[in-house]
N, C-alpha and C positions, 0 to 999 in steps of 0.2 A: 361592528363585531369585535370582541375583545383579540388581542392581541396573542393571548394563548389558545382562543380556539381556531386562531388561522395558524397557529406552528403547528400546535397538533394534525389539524387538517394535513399541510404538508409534512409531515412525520409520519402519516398513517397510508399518505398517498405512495412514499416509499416502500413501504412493508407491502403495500400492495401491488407496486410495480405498475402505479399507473402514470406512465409518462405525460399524458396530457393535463392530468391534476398537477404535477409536480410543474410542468411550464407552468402552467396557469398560476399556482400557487405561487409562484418563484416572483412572480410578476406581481402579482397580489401583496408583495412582502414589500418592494418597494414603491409600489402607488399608495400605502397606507403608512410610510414612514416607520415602520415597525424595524428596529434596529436589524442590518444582514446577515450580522455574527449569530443571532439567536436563532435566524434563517439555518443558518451554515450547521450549525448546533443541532439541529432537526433533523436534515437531512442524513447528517454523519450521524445519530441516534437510530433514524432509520435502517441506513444498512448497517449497523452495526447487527440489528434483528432480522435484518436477510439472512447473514451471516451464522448468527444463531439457528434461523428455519436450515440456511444449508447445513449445519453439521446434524441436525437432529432427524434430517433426510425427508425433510420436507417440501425443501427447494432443490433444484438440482444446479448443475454446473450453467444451462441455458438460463435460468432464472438469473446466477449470480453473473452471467455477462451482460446480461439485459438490464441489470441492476447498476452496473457500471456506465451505462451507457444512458441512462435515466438522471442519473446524480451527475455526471457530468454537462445534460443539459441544465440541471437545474444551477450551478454552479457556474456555469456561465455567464446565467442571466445576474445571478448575486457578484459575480467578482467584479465589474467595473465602481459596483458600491461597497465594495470591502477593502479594496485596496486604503491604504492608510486608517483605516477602519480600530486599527490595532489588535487583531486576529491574534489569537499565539500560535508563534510557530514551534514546532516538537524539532528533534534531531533530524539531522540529512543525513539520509539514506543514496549510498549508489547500491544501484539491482542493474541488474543484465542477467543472460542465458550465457552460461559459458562455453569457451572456445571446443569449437567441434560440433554443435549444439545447434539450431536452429529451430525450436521448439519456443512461442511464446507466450502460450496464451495463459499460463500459470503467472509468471512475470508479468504480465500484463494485468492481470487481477491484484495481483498483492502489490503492483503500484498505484493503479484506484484505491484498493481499502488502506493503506500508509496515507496519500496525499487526502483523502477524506478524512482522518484520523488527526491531520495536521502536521504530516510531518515533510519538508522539502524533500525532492524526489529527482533524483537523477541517474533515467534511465538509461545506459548504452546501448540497447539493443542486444541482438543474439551474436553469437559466436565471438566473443570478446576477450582479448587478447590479457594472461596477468598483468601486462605492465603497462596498457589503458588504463585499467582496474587502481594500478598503484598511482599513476598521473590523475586520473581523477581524483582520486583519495586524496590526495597532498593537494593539489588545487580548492578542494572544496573545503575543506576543514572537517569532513565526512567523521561520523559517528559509527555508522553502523554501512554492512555492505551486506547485500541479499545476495545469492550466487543459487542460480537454476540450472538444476543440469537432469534433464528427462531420459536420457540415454545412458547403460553401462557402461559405455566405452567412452563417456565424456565424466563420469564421476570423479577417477582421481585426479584430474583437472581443479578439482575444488582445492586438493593441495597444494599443487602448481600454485594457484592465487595465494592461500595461505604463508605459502615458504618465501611470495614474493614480498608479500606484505612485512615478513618479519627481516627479510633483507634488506627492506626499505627504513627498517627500523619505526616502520608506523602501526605492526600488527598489536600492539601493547594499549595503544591507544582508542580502538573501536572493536566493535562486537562484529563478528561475522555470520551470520545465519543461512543455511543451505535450505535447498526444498528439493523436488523433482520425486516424480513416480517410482522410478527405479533408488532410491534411498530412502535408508531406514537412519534412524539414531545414531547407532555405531558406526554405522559408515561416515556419517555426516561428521561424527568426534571424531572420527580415527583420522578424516583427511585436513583435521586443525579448526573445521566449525563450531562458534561458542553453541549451537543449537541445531536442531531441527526442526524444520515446518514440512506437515504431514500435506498441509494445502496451504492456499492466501491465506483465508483465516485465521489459521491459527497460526501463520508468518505475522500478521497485524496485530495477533493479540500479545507475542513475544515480545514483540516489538515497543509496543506498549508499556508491559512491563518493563523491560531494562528502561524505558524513559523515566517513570517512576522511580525508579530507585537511583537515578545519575543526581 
């Protein structure tokens, strides 16, 4: 079988959310020698059009967690044949839920659609401290910083991070992007984020874009 009708397969087994075609396929990609990156290529083509079904209200939030957890099997079975493979990697991203906060399942999506997108991911976890945020930052050589915050009374916390980062003297240097239920646009500018994401989605696709243009 040609080599494009087995990506396809597993590209299509994605859209479809079928986790046993995607192991199988995944498997399939390295018993037939068929390069892993073009595997990897598939898959992240795939939920890219989850993605799309979710925002078009086709898919729902249980779809796109199911979706995460299907592409991370299939990724598993590909990374021991990618590693030095010469993948490209996109910008690091630190994401967390901020302090106060203990809400992660947004976070937790839009670090699956990033690290499928190609871009290194490092997650702290919920209720996280601004000056984690800024040690991480400086540690990592960080690009970009996602900040969750699901609750009112944790939103101007996103300034708290912001004011730390420019004390750090490292906010000049990376893009910061906010999400959470309880914020809109304005909020998200007002408390110093370059953007706002409505969902993962459309945090991955932003995300994207500034890669593009750096």
């Amino acid at each position: 079988m040609k080599s494009e009708e087995v990506l396809k397969r597993l590209e299509d087994s994605m859209v479809s959310l079928d986790y046993d075609q995607v192991v199988e396929g995944s498997k399939e990609i390295l018993e037939t020698g068929i390069d892993p990156t073009d595997a990897a290529r598939a898959l992240t083509s795939g939920i890219r059009k989850v993605g799309e079904k979710y925002e078009k209200g086709e898919y729902f939030l249980s779809e796109l967690l199911m979706a995460g957890e299907i592409i991370n099997a299939g990724m598993e079975i590909l990374s021991p044949a990618l590693k030095g493979a010469g993948e490209r990697r996109l910008a690091k991203v630190v994401i967390c839920t901020v302090k106060g906060d203990l809400h992660d399942i947004g976070k937790n999506l839009a670090k699956m659609l990033l690290a499928s997108e190609g871009f290194d991911v490092f997650d702290l976890g919920v209720d996280v401290d601004a000056m984690k945020i800024v040690e991480k930052v400086r540690e990592s050589g960080t690009q970009i910083v996602g900040l969750s915050a699901l609750l009112s009374t944790t939103i101007p916390y996103i300034g708290d991070v912001t004011h730390a980062l420019k004390e750090a003297r490292i906010r000049d240097s990376l893009k910061v992007i906010a999400g959470g239920a309880a914020l809109d646009e304005n909020t998200a500018t007002r408390f110093g984020a370059d953007a706002y994401a409505a969902d993962a989605v459309k945090g991955a696709r932003i995300c994207v874009e500034w890669e593009g243009k750096r």
